[in-house]
matplotlib code that plots the C-alpha trace (Angstrom):
import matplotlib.pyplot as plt

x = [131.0, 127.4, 126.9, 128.0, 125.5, 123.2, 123.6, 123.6, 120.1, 118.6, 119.8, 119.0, 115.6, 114.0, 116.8, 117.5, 115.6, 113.6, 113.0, 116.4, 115.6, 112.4, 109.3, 107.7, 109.1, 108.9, 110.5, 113.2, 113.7, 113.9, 116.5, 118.3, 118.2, 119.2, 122.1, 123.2, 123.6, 125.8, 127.9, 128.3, 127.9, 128.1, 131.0, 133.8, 134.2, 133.0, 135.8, 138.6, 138.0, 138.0, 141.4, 142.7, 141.3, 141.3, 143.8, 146.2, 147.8, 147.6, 149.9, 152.0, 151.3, 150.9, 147.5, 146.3, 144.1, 143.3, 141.6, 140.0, 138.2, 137.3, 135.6, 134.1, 132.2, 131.2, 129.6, 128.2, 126.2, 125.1, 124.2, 121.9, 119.6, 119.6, 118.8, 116.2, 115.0, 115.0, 112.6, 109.8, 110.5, 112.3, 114.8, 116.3, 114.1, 111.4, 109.9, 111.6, 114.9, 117.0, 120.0, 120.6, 121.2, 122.8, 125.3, 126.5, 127.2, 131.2, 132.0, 129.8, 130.9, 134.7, 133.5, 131.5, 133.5, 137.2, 136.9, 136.4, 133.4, 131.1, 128.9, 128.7, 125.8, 125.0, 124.1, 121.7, 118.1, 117.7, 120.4, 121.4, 117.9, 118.6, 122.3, 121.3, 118.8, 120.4, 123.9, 121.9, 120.6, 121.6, 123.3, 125.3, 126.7, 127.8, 130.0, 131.4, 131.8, 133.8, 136.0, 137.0, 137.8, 141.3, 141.8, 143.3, 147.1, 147.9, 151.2, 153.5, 154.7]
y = [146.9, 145.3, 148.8, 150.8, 148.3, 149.3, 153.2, 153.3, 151.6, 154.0, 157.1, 156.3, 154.7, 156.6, 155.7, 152.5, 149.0, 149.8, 147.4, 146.3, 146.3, 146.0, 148.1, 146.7, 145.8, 142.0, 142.3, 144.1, 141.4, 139.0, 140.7, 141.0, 137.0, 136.4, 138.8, 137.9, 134.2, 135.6, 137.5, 134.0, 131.2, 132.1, 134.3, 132.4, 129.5, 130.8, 134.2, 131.1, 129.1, 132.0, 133.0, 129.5, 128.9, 131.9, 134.1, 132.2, 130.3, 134.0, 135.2, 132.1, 130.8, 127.7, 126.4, 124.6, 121.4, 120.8, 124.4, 124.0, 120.8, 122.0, 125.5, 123.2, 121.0, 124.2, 125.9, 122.8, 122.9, 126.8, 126.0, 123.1, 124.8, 127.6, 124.8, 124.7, 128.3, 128.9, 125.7, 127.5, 131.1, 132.5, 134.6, 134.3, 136.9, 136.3, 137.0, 139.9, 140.7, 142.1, 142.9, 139.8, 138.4, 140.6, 140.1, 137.1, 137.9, 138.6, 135.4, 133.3, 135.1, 134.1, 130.6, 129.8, 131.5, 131.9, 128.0, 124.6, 124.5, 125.7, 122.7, 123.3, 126.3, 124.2, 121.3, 121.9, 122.7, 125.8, 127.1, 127.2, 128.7, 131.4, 132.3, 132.4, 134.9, 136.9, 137.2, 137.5, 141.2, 143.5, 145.9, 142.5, 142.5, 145.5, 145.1, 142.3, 143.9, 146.5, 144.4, 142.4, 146.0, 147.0, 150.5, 152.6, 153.2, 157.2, 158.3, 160.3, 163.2]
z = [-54.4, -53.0, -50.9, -54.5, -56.2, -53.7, -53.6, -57.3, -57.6, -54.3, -56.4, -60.4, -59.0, -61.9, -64.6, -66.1, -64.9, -62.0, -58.9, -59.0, -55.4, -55.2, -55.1, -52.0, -48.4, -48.5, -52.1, -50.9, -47.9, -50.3, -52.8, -49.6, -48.9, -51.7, -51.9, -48.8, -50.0, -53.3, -50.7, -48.2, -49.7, -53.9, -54.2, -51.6, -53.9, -57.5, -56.3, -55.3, -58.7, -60.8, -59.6, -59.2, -63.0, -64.5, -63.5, -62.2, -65.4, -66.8, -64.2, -64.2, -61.0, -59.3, -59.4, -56.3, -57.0, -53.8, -53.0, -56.6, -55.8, -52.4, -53.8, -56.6, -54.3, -52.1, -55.4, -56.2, -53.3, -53.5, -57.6, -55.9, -53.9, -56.6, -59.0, -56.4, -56.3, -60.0, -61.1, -58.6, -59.7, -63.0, -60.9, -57.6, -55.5, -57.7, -61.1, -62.0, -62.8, -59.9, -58.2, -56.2, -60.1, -61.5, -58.9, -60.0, -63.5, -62.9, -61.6, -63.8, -66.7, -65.8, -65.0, -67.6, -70.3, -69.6, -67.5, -68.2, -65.4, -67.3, -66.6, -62.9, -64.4, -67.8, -66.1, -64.4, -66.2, -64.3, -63.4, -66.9, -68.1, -65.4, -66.4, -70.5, -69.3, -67.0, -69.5, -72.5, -71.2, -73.7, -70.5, -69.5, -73.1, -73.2, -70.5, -71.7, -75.0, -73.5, -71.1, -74.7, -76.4, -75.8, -74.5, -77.2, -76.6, -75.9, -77.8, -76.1, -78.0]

ax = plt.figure().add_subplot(projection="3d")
ax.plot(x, y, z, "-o")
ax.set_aspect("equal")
plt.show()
C-alpha cells in the first residue's frame, strides 16, 4: 500500500495537497526517513495491537496478553522519539503536512478510537497535538465517515 501511496502522490502531483512528498530532494529524503520508520518500527506493533485489540474480540478469538504487552512497550518506544521529533517540528518530516503522516492515520485511528490505548498517543504533549492535527484534516474525516456508513444492501429480484 506504501508503493500505491507513493504512485498515487507522483501522478495527481497537481491534484489535491501537494508535497505530500516533497518539493525538494532533501525533503523528499526526509519523507522517506520517516516513512521508513512507520514501515519498521511504527506499524509491527501498532498492526499487532490493533488486531490483538481490535479485531480480535470482534471475531471471537483468543487474545494474547503476552504479545499485547510486548507490542505495547515496542510502540511505546517509537511514540518516544516521535514525542521527540514532533516538540522540534509540527510534523514528522517537517513543517508541512505529508505522507510519512498520513501514513499513520489507519492504525492510530483503530488505537485511539476502537482501543483502550488511546493514552499511548494522548499522553504525550506532542504526540497528541500531532495526531489531533493530522485526524482532524477534513480528507481524514471523510474516510472515517465513510468506513462508519454502512454500504446499502442490493435486493435481489
Amino acid at each position: 500500500s506504501r508503493a500505491i501511496c507513493r504512485y498515487i502522490v507522483d501522478k495527481y502531483t497537481e491534484k489535491g495537497k501537494r508535497g505530500l512528498l516533497g518539493m525538494e530532494t532533501l525533503e523528499r529524503a526526509s519523507i522517506e526517513q520517516w516513512l521508513e520508520a512507520e514501515s519498521q518500527s511504527f506499524n509491527p506493533p501498532s498492526s499487532a495491537l490493533v488486531f490483538q485489540l481490535a479485531f480480535a474480540p470482534r471475531m471471537k478469538l483468543k487474545q494474547d496478553p503476552n504479545l499485547i504487552a510486548q507490542n505495547e512497550a515496542k510502540l511505546s518506544k517509537v511514540l518516544d522519539v516521535y514525542e521527540q521529533r514532533l516538540g522540534d517540528s509540527r510534523f514528522l518530516a517537517g513543517d508541512e503536512f505529508t505522507l510519512a503522516d498520513l501514513s499513520h492515520l489507519p492504525n492510530a485511528q483503530y488505537l485511539i478510537n476502537a482501543t483502550d490505548r488511546a493514552a499511548l498517543f494522548t499522553s504525550r504533549k506532542n504526540v497528541s497535538r500531532w495526531w489531533e492535527e493530522i485526524s482532524g484534516r477534513s480528507s481524514w474525516k471523510k474516510v472515517v465517515e465513510m468506513q462508519q456508513t454502512p454500504l446499502p444492501s442490493s435486493s435481489s429480484t
